[in-house]
N, C-alpha and C positions, 0 to 999 in steps of 0.2 A: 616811371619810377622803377628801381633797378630793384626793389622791395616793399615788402607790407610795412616795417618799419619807417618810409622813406616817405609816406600817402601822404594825402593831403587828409587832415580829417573831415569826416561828412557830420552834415545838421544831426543832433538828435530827433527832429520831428520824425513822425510814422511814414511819412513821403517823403526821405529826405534827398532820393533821386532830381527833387524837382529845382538843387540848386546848380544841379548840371543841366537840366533842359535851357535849350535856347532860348525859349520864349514865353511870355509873360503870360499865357496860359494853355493848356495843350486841350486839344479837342479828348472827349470822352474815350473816342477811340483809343487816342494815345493812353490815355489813364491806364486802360484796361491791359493793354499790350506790354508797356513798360513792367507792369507789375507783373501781369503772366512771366513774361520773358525771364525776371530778376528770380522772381520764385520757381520757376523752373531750372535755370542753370544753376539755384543753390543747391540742386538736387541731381546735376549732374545730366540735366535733359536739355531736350530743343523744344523749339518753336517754331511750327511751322506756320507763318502767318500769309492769308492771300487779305491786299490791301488796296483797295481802288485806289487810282491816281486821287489824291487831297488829303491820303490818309496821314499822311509825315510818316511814311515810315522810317526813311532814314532816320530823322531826328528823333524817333521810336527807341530804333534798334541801335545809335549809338551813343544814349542816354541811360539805356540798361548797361549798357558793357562798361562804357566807361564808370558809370556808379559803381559796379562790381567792385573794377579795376583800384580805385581809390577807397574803396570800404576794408577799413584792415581786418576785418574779421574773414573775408573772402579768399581764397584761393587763387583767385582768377589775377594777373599780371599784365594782362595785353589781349586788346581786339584785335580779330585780324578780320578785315573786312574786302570779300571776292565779287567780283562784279565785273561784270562780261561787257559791259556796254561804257563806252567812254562818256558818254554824257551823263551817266550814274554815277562812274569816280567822281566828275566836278562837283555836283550836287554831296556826295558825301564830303569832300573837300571843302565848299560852302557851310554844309551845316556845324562843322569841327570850325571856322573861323565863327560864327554866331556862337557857339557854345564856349567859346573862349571869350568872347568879347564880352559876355554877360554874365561870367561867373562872379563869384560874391567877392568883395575883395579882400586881397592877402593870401590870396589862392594862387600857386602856379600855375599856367594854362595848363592843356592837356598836350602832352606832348603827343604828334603825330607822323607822318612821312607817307608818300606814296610810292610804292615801288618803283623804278625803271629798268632798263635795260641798261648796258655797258654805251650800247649808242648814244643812248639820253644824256650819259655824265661823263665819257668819257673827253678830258681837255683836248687833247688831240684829234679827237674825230669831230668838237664841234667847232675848234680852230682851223678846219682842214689845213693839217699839218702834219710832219710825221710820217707822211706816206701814208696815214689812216683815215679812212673814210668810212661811211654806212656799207659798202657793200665787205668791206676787210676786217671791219674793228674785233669782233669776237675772235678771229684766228691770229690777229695780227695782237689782241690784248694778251690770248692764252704763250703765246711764242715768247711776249717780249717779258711778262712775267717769271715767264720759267728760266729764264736769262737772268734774270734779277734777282730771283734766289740762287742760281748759283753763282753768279759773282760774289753774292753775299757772304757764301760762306768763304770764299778767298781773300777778301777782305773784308770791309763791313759797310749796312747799308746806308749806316749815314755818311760815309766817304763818297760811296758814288752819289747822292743826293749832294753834298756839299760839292761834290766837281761839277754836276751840273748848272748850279750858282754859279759855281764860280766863271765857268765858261760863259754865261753870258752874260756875268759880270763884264768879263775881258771881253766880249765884241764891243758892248755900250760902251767900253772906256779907247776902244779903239777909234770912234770916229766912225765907224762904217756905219753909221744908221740902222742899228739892230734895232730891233724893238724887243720886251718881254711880249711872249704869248700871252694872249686873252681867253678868257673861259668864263660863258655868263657875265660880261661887264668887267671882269674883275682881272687884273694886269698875276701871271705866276712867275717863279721867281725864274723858269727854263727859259731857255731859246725852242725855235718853233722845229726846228729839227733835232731826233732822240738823241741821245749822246752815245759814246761810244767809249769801251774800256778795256783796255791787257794787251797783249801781243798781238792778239789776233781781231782786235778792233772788235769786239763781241756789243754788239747794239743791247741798248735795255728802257725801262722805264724808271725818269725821275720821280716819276709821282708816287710809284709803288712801291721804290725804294724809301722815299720818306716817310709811309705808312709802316715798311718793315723797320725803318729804325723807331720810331715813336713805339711799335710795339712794346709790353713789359715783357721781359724773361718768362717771368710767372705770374698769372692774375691774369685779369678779363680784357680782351681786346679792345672794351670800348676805352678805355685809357691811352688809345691812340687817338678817338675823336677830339681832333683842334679846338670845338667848340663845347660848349654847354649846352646841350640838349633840351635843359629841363624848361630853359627860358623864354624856347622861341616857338610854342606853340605849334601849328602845323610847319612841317620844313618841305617846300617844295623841292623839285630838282635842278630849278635854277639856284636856290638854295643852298644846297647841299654841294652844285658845283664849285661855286661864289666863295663859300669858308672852308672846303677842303682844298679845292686849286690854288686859291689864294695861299694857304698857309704851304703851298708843294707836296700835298698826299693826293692819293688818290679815292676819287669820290665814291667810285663804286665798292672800294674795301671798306670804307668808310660807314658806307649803304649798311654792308654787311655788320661792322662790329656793331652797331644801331640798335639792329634788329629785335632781340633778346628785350632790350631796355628802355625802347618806346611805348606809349601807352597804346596808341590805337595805331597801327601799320594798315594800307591801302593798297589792294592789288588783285591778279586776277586770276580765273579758278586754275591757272600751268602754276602757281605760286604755293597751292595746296595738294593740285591734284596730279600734277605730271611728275613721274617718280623721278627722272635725272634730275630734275628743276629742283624739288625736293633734299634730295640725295646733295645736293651741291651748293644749295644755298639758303632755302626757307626750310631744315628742319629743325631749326631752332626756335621756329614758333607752331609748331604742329604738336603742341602736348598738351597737356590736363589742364594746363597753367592759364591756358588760350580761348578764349570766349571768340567765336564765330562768327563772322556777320554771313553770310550767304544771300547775294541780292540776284534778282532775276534767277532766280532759283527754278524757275520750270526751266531755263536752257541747259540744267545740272545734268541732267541723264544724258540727252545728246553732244553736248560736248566732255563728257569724261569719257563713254563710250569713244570719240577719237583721240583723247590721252591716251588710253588703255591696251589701244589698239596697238598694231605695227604693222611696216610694211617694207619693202626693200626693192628697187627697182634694176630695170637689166641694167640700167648706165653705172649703179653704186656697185654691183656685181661684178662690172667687168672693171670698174673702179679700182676695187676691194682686190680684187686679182692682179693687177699692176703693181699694187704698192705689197703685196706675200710674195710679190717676183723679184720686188726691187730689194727686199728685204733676203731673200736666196740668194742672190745671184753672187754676192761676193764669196759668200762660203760655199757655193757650189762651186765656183770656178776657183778656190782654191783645193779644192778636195778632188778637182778633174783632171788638173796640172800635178796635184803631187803636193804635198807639203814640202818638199824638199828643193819646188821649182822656184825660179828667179821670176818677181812678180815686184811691180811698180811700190811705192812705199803708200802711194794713196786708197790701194787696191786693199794692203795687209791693213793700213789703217781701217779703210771700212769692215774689212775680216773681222778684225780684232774689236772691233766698235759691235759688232753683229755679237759677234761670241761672250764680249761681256753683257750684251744685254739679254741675253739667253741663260744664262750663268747665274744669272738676279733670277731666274724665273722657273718654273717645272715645264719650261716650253721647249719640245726639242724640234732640230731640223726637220726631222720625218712628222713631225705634223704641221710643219709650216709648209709642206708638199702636201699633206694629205687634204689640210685645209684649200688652198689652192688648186688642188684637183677637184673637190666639190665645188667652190665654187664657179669652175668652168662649167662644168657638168649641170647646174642649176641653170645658169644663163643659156646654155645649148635647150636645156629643156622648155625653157620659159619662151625661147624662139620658135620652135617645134610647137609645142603646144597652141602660142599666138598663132601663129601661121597654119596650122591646120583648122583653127576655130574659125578664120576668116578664108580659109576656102572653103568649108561646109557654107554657113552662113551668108558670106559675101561672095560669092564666084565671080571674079573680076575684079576683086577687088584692087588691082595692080593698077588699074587704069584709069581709078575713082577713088586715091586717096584722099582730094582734099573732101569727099562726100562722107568720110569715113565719122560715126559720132563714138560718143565713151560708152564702152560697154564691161560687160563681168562675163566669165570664164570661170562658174563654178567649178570644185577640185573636191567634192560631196553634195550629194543630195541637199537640198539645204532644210529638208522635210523630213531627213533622215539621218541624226546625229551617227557619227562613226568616222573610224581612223582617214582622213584624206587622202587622195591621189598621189600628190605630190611627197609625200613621208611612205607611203609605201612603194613608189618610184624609188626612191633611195633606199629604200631596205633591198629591195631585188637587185641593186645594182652596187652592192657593199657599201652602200654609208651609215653605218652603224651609230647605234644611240652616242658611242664616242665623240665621233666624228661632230655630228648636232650641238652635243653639249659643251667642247670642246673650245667649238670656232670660238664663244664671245673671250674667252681670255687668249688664245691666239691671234685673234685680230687684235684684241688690245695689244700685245707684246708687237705686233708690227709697227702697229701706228707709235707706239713712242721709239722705233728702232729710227723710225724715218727722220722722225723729232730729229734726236741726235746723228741724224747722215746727213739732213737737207738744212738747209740755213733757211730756206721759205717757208712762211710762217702762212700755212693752209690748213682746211678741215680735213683731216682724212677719212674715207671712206671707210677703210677698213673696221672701227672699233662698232660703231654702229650695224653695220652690216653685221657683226658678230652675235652682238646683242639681239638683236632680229633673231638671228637663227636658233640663237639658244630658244627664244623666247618660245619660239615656231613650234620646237620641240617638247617642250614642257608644258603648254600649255593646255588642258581641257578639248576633247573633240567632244562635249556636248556642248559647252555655252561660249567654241570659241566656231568659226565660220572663217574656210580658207577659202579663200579664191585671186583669180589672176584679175588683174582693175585695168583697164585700158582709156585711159586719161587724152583727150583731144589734144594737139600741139599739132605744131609744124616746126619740121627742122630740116631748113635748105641742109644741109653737110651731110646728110645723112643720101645714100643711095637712092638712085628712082626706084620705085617700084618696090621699095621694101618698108615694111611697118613700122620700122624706127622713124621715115621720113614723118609717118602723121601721130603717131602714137608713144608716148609715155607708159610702158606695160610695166606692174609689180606685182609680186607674192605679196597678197595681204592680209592681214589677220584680224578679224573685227572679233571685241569682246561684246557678242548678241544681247548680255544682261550684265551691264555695270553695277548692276544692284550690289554687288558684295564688295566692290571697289572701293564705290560711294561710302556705303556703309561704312567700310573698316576704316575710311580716311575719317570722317565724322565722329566713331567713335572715339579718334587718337586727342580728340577735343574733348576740352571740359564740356561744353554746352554751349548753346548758341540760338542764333534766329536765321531762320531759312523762309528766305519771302519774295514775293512777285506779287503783281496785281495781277496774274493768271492760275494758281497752284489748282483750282477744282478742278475733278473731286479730290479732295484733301486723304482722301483713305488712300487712292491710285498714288499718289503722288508720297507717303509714303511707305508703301510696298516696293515704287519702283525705284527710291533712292536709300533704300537699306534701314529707314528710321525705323520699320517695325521691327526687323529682327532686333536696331539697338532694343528698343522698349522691351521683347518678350526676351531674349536671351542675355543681355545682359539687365533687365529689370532697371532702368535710365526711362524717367517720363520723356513721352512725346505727346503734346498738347498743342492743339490745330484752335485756329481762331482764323473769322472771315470779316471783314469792315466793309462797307459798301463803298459809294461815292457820296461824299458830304455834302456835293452841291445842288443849291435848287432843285427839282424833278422839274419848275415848269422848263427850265430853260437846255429840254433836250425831250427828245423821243427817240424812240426807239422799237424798229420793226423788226418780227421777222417772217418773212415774206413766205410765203408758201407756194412758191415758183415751182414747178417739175425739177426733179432732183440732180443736178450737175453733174452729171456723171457721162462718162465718154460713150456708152451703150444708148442714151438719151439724147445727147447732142449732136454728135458725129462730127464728122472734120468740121474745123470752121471757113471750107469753104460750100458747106451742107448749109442750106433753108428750113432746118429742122424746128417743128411749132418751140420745142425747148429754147433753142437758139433766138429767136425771136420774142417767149416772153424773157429772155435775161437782158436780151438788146432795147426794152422796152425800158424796165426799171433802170437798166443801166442810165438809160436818156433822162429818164425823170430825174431819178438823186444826182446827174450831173448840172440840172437845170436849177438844184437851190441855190441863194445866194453863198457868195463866195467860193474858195478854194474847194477841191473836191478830191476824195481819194478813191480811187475804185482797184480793189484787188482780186485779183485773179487765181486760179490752181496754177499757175503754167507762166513761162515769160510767151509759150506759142498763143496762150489763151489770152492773155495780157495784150498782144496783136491785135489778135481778133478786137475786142472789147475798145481800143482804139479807133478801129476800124469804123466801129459802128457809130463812135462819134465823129464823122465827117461833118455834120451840118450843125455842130454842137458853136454856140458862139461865142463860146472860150477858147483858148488854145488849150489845145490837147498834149501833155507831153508824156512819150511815150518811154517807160525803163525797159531799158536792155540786160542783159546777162553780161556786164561788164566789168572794168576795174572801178575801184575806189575814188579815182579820182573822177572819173567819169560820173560818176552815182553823187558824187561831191558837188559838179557842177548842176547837174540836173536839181538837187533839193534846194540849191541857192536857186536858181530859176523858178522855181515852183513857189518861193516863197518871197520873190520879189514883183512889184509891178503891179497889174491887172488881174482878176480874179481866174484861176486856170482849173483844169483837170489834169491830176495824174494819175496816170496807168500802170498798174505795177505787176509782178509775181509775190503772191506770200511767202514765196518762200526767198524772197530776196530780203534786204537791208534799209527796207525804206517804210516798211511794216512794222520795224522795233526797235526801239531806243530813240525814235528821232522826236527831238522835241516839235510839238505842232501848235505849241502854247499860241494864247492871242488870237489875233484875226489868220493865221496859221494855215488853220482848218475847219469847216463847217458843217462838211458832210463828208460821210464815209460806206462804202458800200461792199460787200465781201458778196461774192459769186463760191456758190460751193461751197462742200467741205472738201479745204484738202488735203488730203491724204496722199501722200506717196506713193510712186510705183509699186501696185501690191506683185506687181510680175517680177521686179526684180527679184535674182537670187539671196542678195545679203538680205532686202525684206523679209522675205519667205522664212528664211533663216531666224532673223530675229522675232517675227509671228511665231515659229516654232518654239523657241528657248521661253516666248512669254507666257505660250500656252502651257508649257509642263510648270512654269513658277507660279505662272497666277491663275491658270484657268480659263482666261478670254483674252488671247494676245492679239487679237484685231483690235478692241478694245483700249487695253494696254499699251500697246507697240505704235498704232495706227488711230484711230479716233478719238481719243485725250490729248497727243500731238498735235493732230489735228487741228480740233475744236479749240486749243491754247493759241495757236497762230492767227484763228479768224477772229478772238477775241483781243490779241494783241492789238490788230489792224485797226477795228471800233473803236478802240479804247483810244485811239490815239485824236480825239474830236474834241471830247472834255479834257481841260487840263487847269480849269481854275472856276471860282465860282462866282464870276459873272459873265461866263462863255456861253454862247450858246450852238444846238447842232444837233444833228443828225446822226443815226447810227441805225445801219441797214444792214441785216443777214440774211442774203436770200437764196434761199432751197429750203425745200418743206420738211429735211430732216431736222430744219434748228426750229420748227413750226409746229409740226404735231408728234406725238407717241405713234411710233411705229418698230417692226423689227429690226429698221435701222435707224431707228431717232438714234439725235445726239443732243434732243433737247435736255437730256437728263445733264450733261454735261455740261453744261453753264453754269450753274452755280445756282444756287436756291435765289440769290439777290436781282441777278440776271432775266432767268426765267420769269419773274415777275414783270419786270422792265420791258424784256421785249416780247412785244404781244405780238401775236398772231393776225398777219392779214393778206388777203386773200393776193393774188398777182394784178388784179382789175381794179383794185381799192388802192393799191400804193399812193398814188398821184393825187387820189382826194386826201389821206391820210398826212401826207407830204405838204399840201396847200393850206391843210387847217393851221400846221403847225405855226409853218411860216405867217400866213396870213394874221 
C-alpha cells in the first residue's frame, strides 16, 4: 500500500496480528516473539531473536512486520526482509504465499517482490539476444540506457518505442519468418535485435524507452507500473518479466518504481548494506518508514565487514591508467602540434568532445596527468613491494610458481594502529592529500569522457579505482587495516617467471570493526527483528553489530529472546565429547600418529557407523582430507568436499543426498555447513572436530584481535571464538529439521566439554549447554549405541 490511508483494516481483537499469521495456531514461541517484536518496533527498537530450527521464525518475523504495515495507526509502510542464503528467500517467499492464502476474506493479499539483478529480468539477456548476455548485461544495460535518454530528449521516448513496434511489425508482415522476442513465456512487442535511430545509427533500448514514455512529468514513478500491484500478491521475477516485457517496458525500472510501494520487499544484505547498491537503487527503502527483517543475522558482522571494505588491484591500476591516457591524449597532442596545426577532423572532434566534458566539471588537464602519474607510481610500487616480500619469504620463487599459495603483505603492524606504509610512501614521494582525494572525481570525469568517445559499452576501471583511493585516504588507521592480498590464479599471458603469472595482488583495506557501519545502517530503520538459530551470546552479538550503542545512545529498545528446539528431546542426543583439544600444537601434520589424531580418527569412525547419511566437519579443507582418510574401511562411500566452485559443491550435495547411505567430509568453513537443507532422511548424524577458529597468525586477524580488544575488551573472544563456536553449531544443527526426525549431534574437543581457560562451553547458549552433555572420548560408542539401540 502506497499509504496508511490505503491499509487494509485490522480485527479489533487484543491479537489482531493473528489474522495475518499463516496458520491455524502458532506455537507459544511464536506468541511471544510476534508480540515482542510488534511492541518493540512501536517504540522504535529491534529484536534480536536466536530461534532453533522449528521455531517459524520466518512466519514470526513476517507476521509482525506486515501487521505493522497494514495497522493505520503505525508508521511503519514496508518490510524489507535480508537474507544471505538462497534457501531462506524461498522459505520466506513460501511463507508470504500461505499468508496470503489464508487471510480473512475481502482482504487484498499482501503485496510482495523479491529483488533481482538486471541479469534476472533483463528481456534481452534472457532471450540471448541483442548481443546481451550474463557476462555483458550490466555494461551493456548502463550504455544502451544512457542512449535512450539522449535520444529522448531529441525526440520523444514513445516515438522510438513506437518504431521499435513498428519494425517488427514490418518484418512479421514481410514474410521473412520473424518472430516477436520472448521473455518468461510471454511474446514483446520488439524484434530480437536492439533497434537503431538518427543519422548515425545510435543503438538503444526499447523497453526502457517505453518505461521513460509511461513515466508522468510530475508524480510518482510507479504510474509507470503496467500493472496493478495491489492484486497479485507475491510477484516473482518471472513475474515481473511476463507483465513488464509483455506490455514493452522494462522490468528492472519497473523493479525500481515498485520499491517505495510494496508491502514486504525480499533481498539481500548488498541491498541494505553496500553503499553504491544503496546509493543507486535501494534507498528508498532504508528509512524510519521500513521495519527490518534481518535473517541469518550471525553472518551480519562478517559479511558487511566485506561491503565496508575496499580494495583495488595491479590489473584495475594499470587499467585505470590506460583509460586517464586515452582520455589525454587527444588534448595533449593537440597542445603539442599547436592550436593553430592542421589535425584530422576525428582528432578535433575527440579534442573538443574531451574539452567539453572537462568544461561540465572542476577537472582540469593537469590533474588528469597528476592522477595518472600516481597511478603508475602505485602499480610500480605494489610490484616492488610483491616482489621483494617473495624474495625474503620465497627464494626461488621463479622456479615454483604454480607452488606459490595466497598470502598478506602487511603495510602496518597489525598490533599497532598507525599511519601505513603505503600513504606515507606517497607523502615522501609528492602525492599530497590532494592528489588521494582528488583521484575519485577525476576517475569519474574519465570514465564518462570514454562513455562519450567509445561506442563499446564496457565497465570502466577508472571510476572505482577512484573511489578506492579516496576511500584509502580518509579512512581511520585505527579500525581500518591496509595491506597488500595475494589471491592464488594462474595466468598463461602473463610472463614466466613473474608474479603476475600465479598471483592476483591488491591494496586492500578491511574495516577491522563494522560495528558502526552495521549500527548506523540499522539505525536508518524504523525497528525490526535480527535473527538466526545461532546469535549466543546475545550480549556479544549486540555489541558487535552496533544495537547497543542504538539502545544507549540513541535510547531505541533492544530486546533479546532465545526459543529452543520444539522437537521431541527423545528423538536426538547430543554429545560433547571430551577429546584432547584440536589444536595444531596437539595434532600435528596429518601425516603425524599423534594419540590426539587417533582419539578424533576414533569417534570420527564411530558417528560415521550410525545409521544413515553422516556429516563430519572439519577446521580446514587440509583437515577435511585427513578425516576422509581415516575412513578408508568405512562401509559407506566416503565423499569428500574440496575448495571448489559452486557448481561443483552443487554436484557433490545432490550425490550426498541421493542413493545409499554415505558420509560427507567437509571444511566449516565451506558452504555445505549452512543454509543447506538436510530435512528428512537427509541427515542422521553429524560430528564437528574442533573449534574453528581462524588463522590467528594471519596479519588482517591479528588486526582485527586488536580493534576488538580496544572496543570490547576480549577480542579473541569477540573476533575469534563466538565466530567460531557459531559455525560448529551451524554444522549440528543441520540434523534436526522437523519433528519426527531423528539423530545425532556430536561436538568433539573438550573445550565444548568442560570450563576451562579456554572453554567455549559458555558459548552455546544456556539451551545447548544442557543438551549436550559431557562424555568421556572412551564412552562415545556406548553412548552412540544406547541411542540408536
Amino acid at each position: 500500500m502506497s499509504s496508511a490511508d490505503e491499509r487494509e483494516p485490522v480485527p479489533d481483537d487484543e491479537a489482531d496480528w493473528r489474522a495475518i499469521f499463516g496458520h491455524p495456531e502458532p506455537y507459544d514461541d511464536q506468541v511471544d516473539g510476534i508480540e515482542t517484536a510488534v511492541e518493540t518496533a512501536r517504540d522504535g527498537g529491534f529484536l534480536a531473536l536466536e530461534g532453533a530450527c522449528g521455531t517459524g521464525k520466518t512466519m514470526l518475523a513476517l507476521t509482525a512486520g506486515a501487521h505493522l504495515v497494514r495497522d493505520p495507526d503505525s508508521k511503519y509502510e514496508r518490510v524489507f526482509v535480508l537474507t544471505s542464503v538462497k534457501q531462506q528467500l524461498r522459505q520466506f517467499e513460501e511463507d508470504l504465499r500461505t499468508i496470503n492464502a489464508n487471510l480473512p476474506d475481502g482482504w487484498n493479499p499482501i503485496s510482495a517482490m523479491t529483488l533481482v539483478g538486471k541479469a534476472d529480468v533483463c528481456p534481452y539477456n534472457l532471450a540471448n539476444a541483442g548481443g546481451i548476455d550474463d557476462s555483458n548485461v550490466y555494461e551493456r544495460c548502463e550504455g544502451l540506457r544512457d542512449r535512450t535518454r539522449a535520444l529522448a530528449d531529441e525526440t520523444t521516448a514513445d516515438s522510438l518505442a513506437a518504431k521499435a513496434r513498428s519494425q517488427q511489425v514490418g518484418l512479421a508482415d514481410s514474410g521473412g519468418g520473424a518472430t516477436y522476442m520472448e521473455a518468461a513465456g510471454e511474446p514483446t512487442p520488439y524484434p530480437r535485435e536492439t533497434p537503431e535511430e538518427g543519422d548515425h545509427d545510435v543503438e538503444y533500448c526499447p523497453f526502457y524507452a517505453q518505461y521513460l514514455a509511461d513515466l508522468p512529468e510530475e508524480g510518482d514513478p510507479v504510474e509507470a507500473v503496467p500493472f496493478d500491484h495491489t492484486e497479485l500478491g507475491l510477484i516473482e521475477s518471472e513475474d515481473l518479466v511476463r507483465l513488464s516485457a509483455g506490455h514493452g517496458s522494462c522490468p528492472h525500472s519497473v523493479m525500481g518504481a515498485l520499491l517505495p510501494h510494496v508491502e514486504v520487499l525480499v533481498g539481500n544484505y548488498y541491498h541494505a548494506f553496500d553503499p553504491t547498491t544503496v546509493e543507486s537503487f535501494t534507498g528508498a527503502l532504508v528509512d524510519d518508514e521500513t521495519f527490518l527483517i534481518c535473517d541469518e543475522a550471525h553472518m551480519l558482522e562478517p559479511r558487511v565487514r566485506d561491503l565496508v571494505g575496499d580494495g583495488v588491484s595491479d590489473r584495475a591500476l594499470r587499467d585505470a591508467e590506460n583509460e586517464l591516457s586515452r582520455v589525454i591524449q587527444p588534448l595533449a597532442a593537440m597542445e603539442e602540434a599547436g592550436q593553430g596545426a592542421r589535425h584530422g577532423s576525428e582528432a578535433k572532434q575527440d579534442a573538443a568532445a574531451v574539452r567539453d566534458e572537462l568544461n561540465e566539471t572542476d577537472v582540469t588537464l593537469g590533474e588528469l596527468r597528476d592522477t595518472r602519474r600516481f597511478l603508475t607510481a602505485l602499480a610500480d610500487e605494489l610490484d616492488r613491494r610483491v616482489t621483494d616480500h617473495l624474495d625474503e619469504e620465497q627464494p626461488g620463487w621463479r622456479r615454483n610458481l604454480p607452488d606459490l599459495r595466497d598470502g598478506e603483505i602487511p603495510l602496518r603492524d597489525p598490533e599497532e594502529p598507525g599511519t601505513d606504509e603505503l600513504t606515507r610512501w606517497a607523502e615522501r614521494n609528492g602525492f599530497d592529500a590532494k592528489v588521494w582525494t582528488r583521484a575519485e572525481a577525476v576517475c569519474a570525469v574519465a570514465g564518462r569522457v570514454l562513455d562519450t568517445l567509445e561506442e563499446e559499452d564496457k565497465r570502466r576501471a577508472a571510476p572505482p579505482v577512484g573511489r578506492t583511493l579516496g576511500l584509502w585516504y580518509r579512512a581511520d588507521h585505527t579500525d581500518f587495516f591496509r595491506e597488500i592480498e595475494l589471491e592464488r590464479t594462474w595466468d598463461d599471458t602473463q610472463p614466466d617467471e613473474t608474479w603476475r603469472r600465479a598471483y592476483v595482488a591488491r591494496y586492500s583495506l578491511h574495516n577491522c570493526l563494522p560495528a558502526g557501519a552495521i549500527g548506523e545502517r540499522l539505525a536508518d530503520f524504523g525497528g525490526g527483528v535480527l535473527m538466526s538459530a545461532t546469535l549466543e551470546p546475545l550480549d556479544v552479538f549486540a555489541e558487535v553489530t552496533g544495537l547497543r550503542h542504538i539502545e544507549e545512545e540513541e535510547d531505541r529498545p533492544v530486546v533479546e529472546r532465545t526459543y529452543g528446539l520444539e522437537f521431541p528431546e527423545e528423538n536426538r542426543a547430543s554429545f560433547a565429547v571430551a577429546a584432547p583439544k584440536y589444536t595444531y600444537s596437539n595434532r600435528g601434520d596429518p601425516g603425524e600418529e599423534t594419540d590426539t589424531r587417533r582419539a578424533y580418527a576414533r569417534a570420527i569412525r564411530q558417528v560415521a557407523a550410525s545409521p544413515g547419511n553422516v556429516l563430519v566437519g572439519m577446521p580446514s579443507y587440509r583437515e577435511a582430507e585427513w578425516a576422509a582418510g581415516v575412513l578408508d574401511d568405512c562401509e559407506k562411500e566416503v565423499l569428500l568436499d574440496e575448495a571448489t566452485d559452486d557448481v561443483a559443491t552443487e554436484s557433490l550435495k545432490r550425490e550426498f543426498f541421493d542413493g545409499e547411505e554415505k558420509v560427507l567430509v567437509t571444511s566449516l568453513r565451506g558452504t555445505l555447513t549452512e543454509g543447506v537443507d538436510y530435512r528428512g532422511d537427509r541427515l542422521s548424524a553429524a560430528i564437528v572436530c574442533g573449534v574453528p577458529i581462524i588463522n590467528t597468525a594471519s596479519p588482517r586477524t591479528r588486526a582485527v584481535r586488536t580493534a576488538y580488544d580496544r572496543a570490547f575488551g576480549d577480542g579473541f573472544r569477540y573476533a575469534l571464538s563466538v565466530p567460531a563456536v557459531r559455525k560448529a553449531r551451524q554444522a549440528v544443527g543441520r540434523v534436526i529439521r522437523g519433528p519426527d526426525e531423528r539423530g545425532v549431534r556430536v561436538l568433539c574437543d573438550e573445550r565444548y566439554a568442560r570450563e576451562s581457560w579456554d572453554s567455549v562451553r559458555d558459548l552455546l547458549g544456556e539451551a545447548e549447554r544442557e543438551e549436550f552433555q559431557p562424555v568421556s572420548a572412551d564412552m562415545l560408542d556406548v553412548a552412540l549405541d544406547r541411542f540408536w539401540e
